[in-house]
MARMARKOL-224269 format. One record per residue (C-alpha): x, y, z; residue in one letter; residue number from 1. Coordinates in Angstrom, 3 decimals. Example, Ala and Ser with C-alpha at 12.3 -4.5 7.8 and 13.67 -1.06 7.14 Angstrom:
<site u="12.300" v="-4.500" w="7.800" residu="A" num="1"/>
<site u="13.670" v="-1.060" w="7.140" residu="S" num="2"/>
//
This chain:
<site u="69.968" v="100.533" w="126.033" residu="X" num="1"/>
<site u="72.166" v="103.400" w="127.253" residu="X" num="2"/>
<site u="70.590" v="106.467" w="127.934" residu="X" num="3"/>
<site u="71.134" v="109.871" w="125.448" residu="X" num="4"/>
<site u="68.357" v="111.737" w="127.869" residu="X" num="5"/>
<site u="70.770" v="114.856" w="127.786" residu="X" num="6"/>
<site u="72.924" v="115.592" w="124.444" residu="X" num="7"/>
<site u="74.572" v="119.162" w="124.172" residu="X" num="8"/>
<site u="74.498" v="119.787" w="120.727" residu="X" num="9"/>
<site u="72.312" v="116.857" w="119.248" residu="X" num="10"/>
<site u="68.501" v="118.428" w="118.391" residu="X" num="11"/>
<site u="69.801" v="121.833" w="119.872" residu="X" num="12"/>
<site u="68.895" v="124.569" w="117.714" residu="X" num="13"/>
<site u="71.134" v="127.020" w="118.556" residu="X" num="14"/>
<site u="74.462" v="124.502" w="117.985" residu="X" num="15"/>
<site u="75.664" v="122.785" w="114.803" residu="X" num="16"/>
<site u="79.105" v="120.779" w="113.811" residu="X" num="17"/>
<site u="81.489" v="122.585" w="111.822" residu="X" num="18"/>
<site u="81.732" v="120.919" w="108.422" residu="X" num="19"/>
<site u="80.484" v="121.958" w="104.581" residu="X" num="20"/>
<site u="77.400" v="123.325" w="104.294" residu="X" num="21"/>
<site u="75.495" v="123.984" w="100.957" residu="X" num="22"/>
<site u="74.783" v="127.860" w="100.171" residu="X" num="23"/>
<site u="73.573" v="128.381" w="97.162" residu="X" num="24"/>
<site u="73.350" v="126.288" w="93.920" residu="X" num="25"/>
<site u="76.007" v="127.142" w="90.865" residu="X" num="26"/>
<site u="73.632" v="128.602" w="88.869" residu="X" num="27"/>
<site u="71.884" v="130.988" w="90.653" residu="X" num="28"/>
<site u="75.129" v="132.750" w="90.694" residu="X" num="29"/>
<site u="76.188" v="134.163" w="87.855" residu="X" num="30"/>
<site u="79.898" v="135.872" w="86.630" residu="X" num="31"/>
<site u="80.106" v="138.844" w="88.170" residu="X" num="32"/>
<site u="76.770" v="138.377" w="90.921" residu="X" num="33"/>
<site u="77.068" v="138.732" w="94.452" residu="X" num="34"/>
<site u="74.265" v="137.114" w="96.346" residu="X" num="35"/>
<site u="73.132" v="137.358" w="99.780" residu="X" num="36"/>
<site u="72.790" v="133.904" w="101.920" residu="X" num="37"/>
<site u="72.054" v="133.408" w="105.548" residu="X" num="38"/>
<site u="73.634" v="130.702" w="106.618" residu="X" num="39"/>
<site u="73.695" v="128.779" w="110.078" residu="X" num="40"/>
<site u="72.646" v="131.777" w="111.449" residu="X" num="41"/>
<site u="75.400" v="134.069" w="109.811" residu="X" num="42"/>
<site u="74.964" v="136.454" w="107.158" residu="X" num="43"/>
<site u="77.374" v="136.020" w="103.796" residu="X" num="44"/>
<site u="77.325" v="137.784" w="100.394" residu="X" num="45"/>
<site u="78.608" v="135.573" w="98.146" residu="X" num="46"/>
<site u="80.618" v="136.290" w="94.881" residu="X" num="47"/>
<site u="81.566" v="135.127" w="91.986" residu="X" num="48"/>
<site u="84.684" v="136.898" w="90.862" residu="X" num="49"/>
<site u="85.859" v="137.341" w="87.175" residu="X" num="50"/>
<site u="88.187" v="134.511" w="87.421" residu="X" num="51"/>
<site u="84.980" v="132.365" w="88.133" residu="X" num="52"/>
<site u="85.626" v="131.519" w="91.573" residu="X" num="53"/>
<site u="83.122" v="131.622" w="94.178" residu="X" num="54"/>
<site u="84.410" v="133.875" w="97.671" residu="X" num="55"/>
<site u="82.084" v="133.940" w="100.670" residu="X" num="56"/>
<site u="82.817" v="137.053" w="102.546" residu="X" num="57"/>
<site u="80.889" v="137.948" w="106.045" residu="X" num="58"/>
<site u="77.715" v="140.187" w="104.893" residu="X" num="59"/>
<site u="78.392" v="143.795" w="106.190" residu="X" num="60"/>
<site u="81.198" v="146.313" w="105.782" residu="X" num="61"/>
<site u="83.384" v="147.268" w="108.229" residu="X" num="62"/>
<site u="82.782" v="150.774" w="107.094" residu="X" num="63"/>
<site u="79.321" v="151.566" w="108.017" residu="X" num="64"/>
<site u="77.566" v="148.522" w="107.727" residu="X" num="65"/>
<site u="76.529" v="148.304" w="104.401" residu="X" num="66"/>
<site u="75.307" v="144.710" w="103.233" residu="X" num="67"/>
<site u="78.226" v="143.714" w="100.516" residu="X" num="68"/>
<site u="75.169" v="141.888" w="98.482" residu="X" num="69"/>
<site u="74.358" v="145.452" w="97.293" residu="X" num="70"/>
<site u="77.757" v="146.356" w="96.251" residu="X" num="71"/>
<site u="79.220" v="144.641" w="92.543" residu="X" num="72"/>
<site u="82.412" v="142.390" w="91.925" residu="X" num="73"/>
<site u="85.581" v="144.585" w="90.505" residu="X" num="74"/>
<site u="87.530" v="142.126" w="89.179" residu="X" num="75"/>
<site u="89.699" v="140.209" w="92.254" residu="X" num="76"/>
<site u="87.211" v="141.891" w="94.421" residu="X" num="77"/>
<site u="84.115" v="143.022" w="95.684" residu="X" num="78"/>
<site u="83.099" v="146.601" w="96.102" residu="X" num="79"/>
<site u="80.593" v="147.870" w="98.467" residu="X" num="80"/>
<site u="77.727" v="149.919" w="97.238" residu="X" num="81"/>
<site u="77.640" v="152.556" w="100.037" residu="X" num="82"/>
<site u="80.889" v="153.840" w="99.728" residu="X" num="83"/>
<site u="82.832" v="151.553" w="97.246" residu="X" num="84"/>
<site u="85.129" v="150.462" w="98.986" residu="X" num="85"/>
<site u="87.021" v="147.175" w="97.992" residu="X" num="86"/>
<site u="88.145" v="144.372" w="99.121" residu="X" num="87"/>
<site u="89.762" v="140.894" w="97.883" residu="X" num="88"/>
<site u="89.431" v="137.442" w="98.406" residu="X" num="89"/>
<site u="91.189" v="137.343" w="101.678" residu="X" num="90"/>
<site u="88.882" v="140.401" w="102.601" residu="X" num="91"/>
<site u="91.357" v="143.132" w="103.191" residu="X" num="92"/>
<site u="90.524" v="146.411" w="101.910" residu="X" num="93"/>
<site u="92.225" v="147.419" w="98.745" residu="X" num="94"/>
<site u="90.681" v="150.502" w="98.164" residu="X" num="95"/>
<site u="89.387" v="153.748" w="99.550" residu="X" num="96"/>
<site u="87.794" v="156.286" w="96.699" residu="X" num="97"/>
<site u="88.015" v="159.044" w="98.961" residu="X" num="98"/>
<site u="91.171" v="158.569" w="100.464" residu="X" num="99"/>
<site u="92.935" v="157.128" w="97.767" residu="X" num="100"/>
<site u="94.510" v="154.762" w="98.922" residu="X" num="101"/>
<site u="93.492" v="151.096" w="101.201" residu="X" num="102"/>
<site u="93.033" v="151.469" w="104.684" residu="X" num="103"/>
<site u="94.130" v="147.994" w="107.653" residu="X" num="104"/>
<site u="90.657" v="147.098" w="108.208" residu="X" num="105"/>
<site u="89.467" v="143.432" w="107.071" residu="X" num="106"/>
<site u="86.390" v="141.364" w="106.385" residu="X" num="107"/>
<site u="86.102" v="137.528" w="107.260" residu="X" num="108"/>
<site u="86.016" v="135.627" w="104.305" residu="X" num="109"/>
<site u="84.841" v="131.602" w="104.657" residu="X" num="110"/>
<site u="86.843" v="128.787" w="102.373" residu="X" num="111"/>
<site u="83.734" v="127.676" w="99.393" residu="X" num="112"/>
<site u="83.810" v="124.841" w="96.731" residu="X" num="113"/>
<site u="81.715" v="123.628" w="94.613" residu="X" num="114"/>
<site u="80.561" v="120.194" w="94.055" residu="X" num="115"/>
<site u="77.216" v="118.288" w="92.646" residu="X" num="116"/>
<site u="76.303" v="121.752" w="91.564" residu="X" num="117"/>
<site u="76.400" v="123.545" w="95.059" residu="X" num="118"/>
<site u="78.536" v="126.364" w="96.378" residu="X" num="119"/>
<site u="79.721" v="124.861" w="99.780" residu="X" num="120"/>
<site u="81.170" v="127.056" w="102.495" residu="X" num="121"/>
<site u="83.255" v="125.575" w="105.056" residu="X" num="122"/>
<site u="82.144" v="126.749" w="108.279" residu="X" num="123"/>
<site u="85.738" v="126.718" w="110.377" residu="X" num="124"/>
<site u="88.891" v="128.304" w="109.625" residu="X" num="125"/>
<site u="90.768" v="125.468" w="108.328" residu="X" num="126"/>
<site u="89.214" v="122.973" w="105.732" residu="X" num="127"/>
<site u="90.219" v="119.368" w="107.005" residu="X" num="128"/>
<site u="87.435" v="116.877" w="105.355" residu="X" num="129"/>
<site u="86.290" v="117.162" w="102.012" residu="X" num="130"/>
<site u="82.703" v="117.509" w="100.978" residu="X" num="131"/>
<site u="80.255" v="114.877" w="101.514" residu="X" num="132"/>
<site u="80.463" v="111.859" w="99.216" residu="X" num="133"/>
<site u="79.083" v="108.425" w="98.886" residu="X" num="134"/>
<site u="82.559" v="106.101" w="100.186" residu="X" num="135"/>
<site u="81.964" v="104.133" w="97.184" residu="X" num="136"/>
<site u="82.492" v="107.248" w="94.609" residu="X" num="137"/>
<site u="85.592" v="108.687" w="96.722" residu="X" num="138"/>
<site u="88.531" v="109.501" w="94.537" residu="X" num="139"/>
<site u="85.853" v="108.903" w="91.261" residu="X" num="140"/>
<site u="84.779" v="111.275" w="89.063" residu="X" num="141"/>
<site u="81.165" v="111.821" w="89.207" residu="X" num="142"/>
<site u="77.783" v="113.150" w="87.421" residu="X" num="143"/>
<site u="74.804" v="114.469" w="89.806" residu="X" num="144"/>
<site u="72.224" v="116.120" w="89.162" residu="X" num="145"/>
<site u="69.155" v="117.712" w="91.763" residu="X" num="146"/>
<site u="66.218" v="116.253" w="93.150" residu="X" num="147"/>
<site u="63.619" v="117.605" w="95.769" residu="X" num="148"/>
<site u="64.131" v="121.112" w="97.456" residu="X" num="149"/>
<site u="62.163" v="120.548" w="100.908" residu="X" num="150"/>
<site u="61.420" v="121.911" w="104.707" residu="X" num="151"/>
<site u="61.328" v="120.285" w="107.573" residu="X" num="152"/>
<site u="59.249" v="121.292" w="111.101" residu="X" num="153"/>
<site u="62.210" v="119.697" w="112.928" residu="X" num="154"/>
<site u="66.480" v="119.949" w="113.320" residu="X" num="155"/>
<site u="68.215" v="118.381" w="110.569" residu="X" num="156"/>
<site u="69.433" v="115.465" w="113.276" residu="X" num="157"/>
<site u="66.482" v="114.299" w="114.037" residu="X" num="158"/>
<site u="65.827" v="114.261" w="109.822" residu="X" num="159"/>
<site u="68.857" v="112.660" w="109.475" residu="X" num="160"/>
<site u="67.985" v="109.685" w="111.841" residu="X" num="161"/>
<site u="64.967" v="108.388" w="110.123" residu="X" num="162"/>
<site u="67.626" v="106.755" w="107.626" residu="X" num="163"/>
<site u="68.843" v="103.808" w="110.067" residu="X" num="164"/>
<site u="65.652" v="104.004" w="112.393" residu="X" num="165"/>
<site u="65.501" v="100.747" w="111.973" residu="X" num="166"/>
<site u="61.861" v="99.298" w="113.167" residu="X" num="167"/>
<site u="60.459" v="102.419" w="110.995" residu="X" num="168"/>
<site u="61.231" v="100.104" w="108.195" residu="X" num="169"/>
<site u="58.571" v="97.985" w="109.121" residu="X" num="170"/>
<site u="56.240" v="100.034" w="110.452" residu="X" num="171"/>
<site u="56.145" v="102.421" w="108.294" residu="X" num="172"/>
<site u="57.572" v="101.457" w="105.094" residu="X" num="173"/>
<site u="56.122" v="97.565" w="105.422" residu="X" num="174"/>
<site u="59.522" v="96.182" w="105.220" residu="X" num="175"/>
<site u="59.312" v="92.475" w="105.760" residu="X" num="176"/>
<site u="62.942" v="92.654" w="106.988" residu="X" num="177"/>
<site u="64.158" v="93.152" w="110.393" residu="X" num="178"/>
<site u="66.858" v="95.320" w="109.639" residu="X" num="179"/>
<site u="70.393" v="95.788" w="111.793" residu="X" num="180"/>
<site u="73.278" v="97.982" w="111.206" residu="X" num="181"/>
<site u="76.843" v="97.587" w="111.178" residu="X" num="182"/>
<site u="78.238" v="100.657" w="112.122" residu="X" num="183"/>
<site u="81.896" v="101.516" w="110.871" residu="X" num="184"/>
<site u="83.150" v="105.521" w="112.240" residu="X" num="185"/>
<site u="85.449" v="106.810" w="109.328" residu="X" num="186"/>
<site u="86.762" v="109.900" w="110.696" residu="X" num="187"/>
<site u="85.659" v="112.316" w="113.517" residu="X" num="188"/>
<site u="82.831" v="113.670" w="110.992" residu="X" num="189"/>
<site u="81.850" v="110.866" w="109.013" residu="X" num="190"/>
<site u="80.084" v="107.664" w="110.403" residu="X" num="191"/>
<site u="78.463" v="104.459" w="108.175" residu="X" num="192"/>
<site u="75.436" v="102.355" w="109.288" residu="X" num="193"/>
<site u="75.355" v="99.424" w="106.971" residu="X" num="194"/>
<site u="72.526" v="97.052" w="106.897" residu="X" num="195"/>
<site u="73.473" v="92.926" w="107.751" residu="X" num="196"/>
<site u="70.317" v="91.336" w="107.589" residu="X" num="197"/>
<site u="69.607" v="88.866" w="105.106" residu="X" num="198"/>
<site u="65.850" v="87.039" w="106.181" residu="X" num="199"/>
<site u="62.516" v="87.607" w="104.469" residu="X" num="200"/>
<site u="61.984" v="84.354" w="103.233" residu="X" num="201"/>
<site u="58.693" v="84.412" w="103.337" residu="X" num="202"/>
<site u="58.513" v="87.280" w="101.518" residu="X" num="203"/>
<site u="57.541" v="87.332" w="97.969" residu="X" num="204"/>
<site u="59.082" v="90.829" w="97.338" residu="X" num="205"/>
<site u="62.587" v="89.637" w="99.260" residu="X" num="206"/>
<site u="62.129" v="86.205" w="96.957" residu="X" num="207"/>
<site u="62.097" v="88.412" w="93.842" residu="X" num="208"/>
<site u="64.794" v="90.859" w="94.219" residu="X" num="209"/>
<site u="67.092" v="88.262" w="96.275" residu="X" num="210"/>
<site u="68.793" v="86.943" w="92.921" residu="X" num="211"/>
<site u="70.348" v="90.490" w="92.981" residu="X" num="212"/>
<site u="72.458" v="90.434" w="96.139" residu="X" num="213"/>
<site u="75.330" v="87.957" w="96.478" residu="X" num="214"/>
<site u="74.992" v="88.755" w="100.359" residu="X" num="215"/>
<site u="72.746" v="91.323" w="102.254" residu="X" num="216"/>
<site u="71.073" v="93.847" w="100.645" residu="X" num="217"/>
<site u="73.125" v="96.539" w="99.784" residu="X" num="218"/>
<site u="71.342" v="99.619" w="102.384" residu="X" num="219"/>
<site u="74.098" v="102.426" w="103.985" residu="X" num="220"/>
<site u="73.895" v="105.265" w="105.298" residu="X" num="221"/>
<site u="76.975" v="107.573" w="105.763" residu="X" num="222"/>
<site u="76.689" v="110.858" w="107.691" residu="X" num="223"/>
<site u="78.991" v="113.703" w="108.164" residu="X" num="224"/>
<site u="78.411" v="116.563" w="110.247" residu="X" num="225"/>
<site u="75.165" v="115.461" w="111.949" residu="X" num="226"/>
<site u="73.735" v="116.955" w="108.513" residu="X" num="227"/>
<site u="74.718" v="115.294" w="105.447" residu="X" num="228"/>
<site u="73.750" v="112.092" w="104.745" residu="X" num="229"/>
<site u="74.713" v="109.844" w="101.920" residu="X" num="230"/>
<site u="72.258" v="106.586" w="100.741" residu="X" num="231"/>
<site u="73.905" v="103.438" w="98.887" residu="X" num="232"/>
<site u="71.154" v="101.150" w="98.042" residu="X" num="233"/>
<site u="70.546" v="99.158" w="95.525" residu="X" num="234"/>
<site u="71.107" v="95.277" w="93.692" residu="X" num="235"/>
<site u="75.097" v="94.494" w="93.369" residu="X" num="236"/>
<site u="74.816" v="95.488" w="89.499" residu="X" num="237"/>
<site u="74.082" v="98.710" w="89.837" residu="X" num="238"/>
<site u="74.793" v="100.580" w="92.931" residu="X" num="239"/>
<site u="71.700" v="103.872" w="93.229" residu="X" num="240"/>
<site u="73.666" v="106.686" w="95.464" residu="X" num="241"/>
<site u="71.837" v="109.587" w="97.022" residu="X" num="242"/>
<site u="73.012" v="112.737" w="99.121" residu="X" num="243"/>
<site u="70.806" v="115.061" w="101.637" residu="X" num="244"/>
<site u="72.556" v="117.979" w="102.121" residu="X" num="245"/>
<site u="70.897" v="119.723" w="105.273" residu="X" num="246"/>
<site u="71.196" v="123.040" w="106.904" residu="X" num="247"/>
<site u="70.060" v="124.889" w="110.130" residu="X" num="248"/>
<site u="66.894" v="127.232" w="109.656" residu="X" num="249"/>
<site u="65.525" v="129.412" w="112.312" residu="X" num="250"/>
<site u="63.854" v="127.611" w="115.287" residu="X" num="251"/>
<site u="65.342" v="124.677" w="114.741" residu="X" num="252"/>
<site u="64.135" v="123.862" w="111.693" residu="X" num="253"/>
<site u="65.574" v="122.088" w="108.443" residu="X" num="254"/>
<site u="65.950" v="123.076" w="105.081" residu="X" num="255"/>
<site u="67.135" v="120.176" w="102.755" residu="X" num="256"/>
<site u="68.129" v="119.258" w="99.014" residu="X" num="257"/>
<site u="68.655" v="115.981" w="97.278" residu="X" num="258"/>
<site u="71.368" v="115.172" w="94.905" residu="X" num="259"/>
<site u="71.415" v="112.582" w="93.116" residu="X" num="260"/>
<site u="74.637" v="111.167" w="92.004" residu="X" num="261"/>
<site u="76.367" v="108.264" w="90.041" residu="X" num="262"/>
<site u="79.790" v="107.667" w="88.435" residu="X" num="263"/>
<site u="80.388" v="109.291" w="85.347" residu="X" num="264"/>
<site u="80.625" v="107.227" w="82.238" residu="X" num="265"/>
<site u="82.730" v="107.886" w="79.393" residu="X" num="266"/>
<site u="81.141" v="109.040" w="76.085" residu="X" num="267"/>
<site u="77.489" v="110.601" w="74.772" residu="X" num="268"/>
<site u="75.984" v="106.870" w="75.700" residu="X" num="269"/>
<site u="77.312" v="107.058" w="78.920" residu="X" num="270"/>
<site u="75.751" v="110.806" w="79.478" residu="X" num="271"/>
<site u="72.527" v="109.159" w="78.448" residu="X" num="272"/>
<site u="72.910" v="106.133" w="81.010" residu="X" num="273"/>
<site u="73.543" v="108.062" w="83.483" residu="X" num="274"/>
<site u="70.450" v="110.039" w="82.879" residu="X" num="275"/>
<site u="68.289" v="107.321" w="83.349" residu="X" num="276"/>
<site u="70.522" v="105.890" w="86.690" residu="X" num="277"/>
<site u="69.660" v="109.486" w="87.803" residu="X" num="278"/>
<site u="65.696" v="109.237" w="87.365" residu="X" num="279"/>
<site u="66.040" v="105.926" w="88.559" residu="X" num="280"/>
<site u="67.541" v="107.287" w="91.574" residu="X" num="281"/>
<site u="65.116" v="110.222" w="92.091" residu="X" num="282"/>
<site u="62.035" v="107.559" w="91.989" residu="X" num="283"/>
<site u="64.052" v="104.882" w="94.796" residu="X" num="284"/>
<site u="64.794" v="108.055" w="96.785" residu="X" num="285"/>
<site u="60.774" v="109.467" w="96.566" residu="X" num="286"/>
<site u="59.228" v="105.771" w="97.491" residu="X" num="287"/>
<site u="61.280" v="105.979" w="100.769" residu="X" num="288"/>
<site u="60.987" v="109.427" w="101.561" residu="X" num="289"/>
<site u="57.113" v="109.523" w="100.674" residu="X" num="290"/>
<site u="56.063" v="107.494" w="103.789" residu="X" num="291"/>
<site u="57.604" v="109.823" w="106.267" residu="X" num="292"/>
<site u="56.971" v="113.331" w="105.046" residu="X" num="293"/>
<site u="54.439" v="113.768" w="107.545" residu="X" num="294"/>
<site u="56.176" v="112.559" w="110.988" residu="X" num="295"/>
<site u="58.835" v="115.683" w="110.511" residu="X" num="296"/>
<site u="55.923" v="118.436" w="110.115" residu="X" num="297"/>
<site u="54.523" v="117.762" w="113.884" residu="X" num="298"/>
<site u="57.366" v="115.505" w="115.362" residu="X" num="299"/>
<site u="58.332" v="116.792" w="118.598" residu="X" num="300"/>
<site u="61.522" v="114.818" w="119.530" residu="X" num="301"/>
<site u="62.053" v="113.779" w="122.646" residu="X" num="302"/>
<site u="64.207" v="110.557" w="123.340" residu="X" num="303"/>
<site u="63.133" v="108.892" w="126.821" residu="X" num="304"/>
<site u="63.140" v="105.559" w="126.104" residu="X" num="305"/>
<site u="65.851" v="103.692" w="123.298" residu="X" num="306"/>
<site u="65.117" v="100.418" w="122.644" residu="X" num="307"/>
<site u="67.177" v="97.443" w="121.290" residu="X" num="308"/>
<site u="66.076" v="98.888" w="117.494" residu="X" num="309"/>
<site u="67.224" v="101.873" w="118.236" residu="X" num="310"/>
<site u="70.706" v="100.981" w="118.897" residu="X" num="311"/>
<site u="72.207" v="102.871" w="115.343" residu="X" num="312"/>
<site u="70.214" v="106.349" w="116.540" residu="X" num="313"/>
<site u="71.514" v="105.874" w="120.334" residu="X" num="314"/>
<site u="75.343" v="105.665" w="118.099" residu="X" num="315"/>
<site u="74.414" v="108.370" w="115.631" residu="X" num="316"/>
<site u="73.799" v="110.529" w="118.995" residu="X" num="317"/>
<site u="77.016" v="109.881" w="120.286" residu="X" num="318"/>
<site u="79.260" v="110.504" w="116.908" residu="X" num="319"/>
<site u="77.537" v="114.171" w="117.044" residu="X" num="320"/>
<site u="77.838" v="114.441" w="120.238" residu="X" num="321"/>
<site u="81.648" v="113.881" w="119.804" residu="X" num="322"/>
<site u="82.107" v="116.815" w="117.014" residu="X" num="323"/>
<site u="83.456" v="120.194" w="117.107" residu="X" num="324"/>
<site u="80.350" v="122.339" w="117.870" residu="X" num="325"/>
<site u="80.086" v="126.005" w="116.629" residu="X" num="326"/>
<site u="77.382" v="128.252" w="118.325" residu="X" num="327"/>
<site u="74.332" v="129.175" w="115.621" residu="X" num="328"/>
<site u="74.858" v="132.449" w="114.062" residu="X" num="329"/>
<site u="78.868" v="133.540" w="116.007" residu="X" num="330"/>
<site u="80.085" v="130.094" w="114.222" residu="X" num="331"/>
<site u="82.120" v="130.147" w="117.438" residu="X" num="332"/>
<site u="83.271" v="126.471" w="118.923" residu="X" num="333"/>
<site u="81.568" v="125.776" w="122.030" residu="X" num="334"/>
<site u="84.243" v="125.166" w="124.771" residu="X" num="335"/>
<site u="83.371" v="124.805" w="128.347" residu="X" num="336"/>
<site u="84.373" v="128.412" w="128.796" residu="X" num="337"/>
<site u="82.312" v="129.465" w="126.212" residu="X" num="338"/>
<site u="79.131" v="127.089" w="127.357" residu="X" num="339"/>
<site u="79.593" v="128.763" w="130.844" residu="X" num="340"/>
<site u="79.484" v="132.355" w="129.748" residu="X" num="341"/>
<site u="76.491" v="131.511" w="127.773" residu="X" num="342"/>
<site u="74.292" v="130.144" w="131.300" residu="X" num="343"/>
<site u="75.520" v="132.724" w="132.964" residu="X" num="344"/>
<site u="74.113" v="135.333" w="130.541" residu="X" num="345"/>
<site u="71.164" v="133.058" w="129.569" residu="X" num="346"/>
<site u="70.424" v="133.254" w="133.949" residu="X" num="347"/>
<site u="70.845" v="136.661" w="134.394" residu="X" num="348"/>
<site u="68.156" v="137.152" w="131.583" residu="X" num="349"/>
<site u="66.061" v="134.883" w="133.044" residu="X" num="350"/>
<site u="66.553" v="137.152" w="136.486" residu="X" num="351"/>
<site u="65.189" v="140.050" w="135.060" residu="X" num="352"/>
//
């Protein structure tokens, strides 16, 4: 196997890919709230305006300081509390109380959507991929609903690997399948790993649920951003989908939410199937996760020697490794200007 013995922005804690990351679920913001989030590193207060839409503006106003969180929403804008001065959802100022009148100062404001339930916030300037979805629900309308909140000792990469570690399957999980992946790269930010083993026959378990699958089991994993990760598993009937929506903590470490999600069906019978797909979902998605729980509380990753089995993290490596990186907390890209600055700084620190 190829060597990955030196990635830039794989595992690096103070580097992520700019993409959609989740900020804070729907309902904790309410008409007329502004919340405070840290996110990647960067400060937001988040709003949702009288119209219902959710802004993201950068945390502190340009006036003093003042952390907009504290201020209130005034109609197609926020106002801060210090001073109360406004500004709109493009974060110019509108207002000045005691000048009466606006003043040419603006605040950064970040594109948000929401999906599954979760204000996203796009962490570039211009939106170009949409948020995370199973490939088999693109283009469908779908129902979703939450599963477990968790932390993680580690970077959401090396999180997001465990899904198409392959040999973990049978060592840890007692899978009596060798598994190998297919993998298919849909865009810059969005690569599949799809299982193509068939095998097991002596197997009692693989005996019993082979009259499901036509072909191969159905096991993919789809990832976007080095951080989001979306699991199709389950017999050809009935499809179970699953999304881990990652983000950046301090030191490296991961904060992480399930969704669960399936197609939505027509009609008050279809509400109640999907209810039960969803459970279903949430217990698939705890049986695998169970096993490995404790590997990413003391897991210190270091990758010296791939293997054959490890050929689908060696190519997970390289699709991050080939995304737009934003520096942790600026959200600015890393360029090889940039990058050089940064050692020079980082070694005259070191000098002193």
């Amino acid at each position: 196997m190829k060597s990955v013995s030196h990635p830039q922005t794989f595992n690096n804690p103070e580097r992520f890919i700019e993409g959609w990351y989740w900020a804070i679920p729907s309902h904790q913001l309410k008409l007329g709230q502004i919340k405070p989030v840290n996110l990647q590193g960067r400060e937001l207060a988040i709003a949702r305006l009288a119209d219902g839409k959710a802004v993201a503006f950068d945390a502190y106003c340009p006036h003093m300081g003042a952390h907009l969180a504290e201020g209130k929403v005034d109609g197609d804008g926020i106002r801060c509390f210090f001073h109360n001065w406004k500004f709109d959802t493009c974060g110019n100022c509108t207002d000045v109380p005691s000048l009466g009148k606006s003043l040419p100062v603006q605040i950064k404001t970040w594109p948000t959507e929401e999906k599954y339930g979760m204000v996203w916030v796009w962490t570039g300037e211009t939106i170009t991929h949409p948020i995370p979805c199973p490939p088999e629900l693109e283009n469908i309308t779908i129902d979703s609903s939450f599963g477990n909140h968790f932390l993680k000792n580690c970077h959401p990469n090396v999180v997001m690997i465990n899904a198409i570690d392959a040999h973990h399957f049978n060592t840890v999980h007692n899978f009596p399948i060798d598994i190998v992946f297919k993998r298919e790269v849909i865009s810059t930010h969005a690569i599949k790993f799809s299982n193509t083993t068939r095998g097991g026959d002596d197997s009692w378990f693989i005996k019993l649920i082979r009259p499901f699958y036509k072909n191969e089991g159905t096991y993919s994993m789809c990832y976007w951003y080095g951080s989001n990760g979306t699991v199709t598993l389950g017999p050809d009937f009935l499809h179970f989908y699953i999304l881990f929506a990652l983000r950046l903590t301090k030191e490296g470490k991961t904060e992480g939410q399930t969704i669960l999600v399936t197609k939505k069906r027509p009609g008050i019978w279809g509400w109640l199937f999907n209810r039960v797909v969803l459970w279903l979902t949430e217990r698939v998605g705890n049986y695998f996760g169970k096993g490995d729980t404790q590997v990413f509380q003391t897991i210190k990753f270091d990758f010296k020697t791939p293997t054959k089995a490890d050929k689908a993290v060696v190519d997970f490596i390289d699709h991050v490794e080939g995304q737009k990186a934003l520096f942790w907390g600026s959200w600015e890209p890393v360029t090889p200007a940039t990058q050089l600055s940064l050692e020079k700084h980082l070694a005259s620190v070191a000098e002193l």
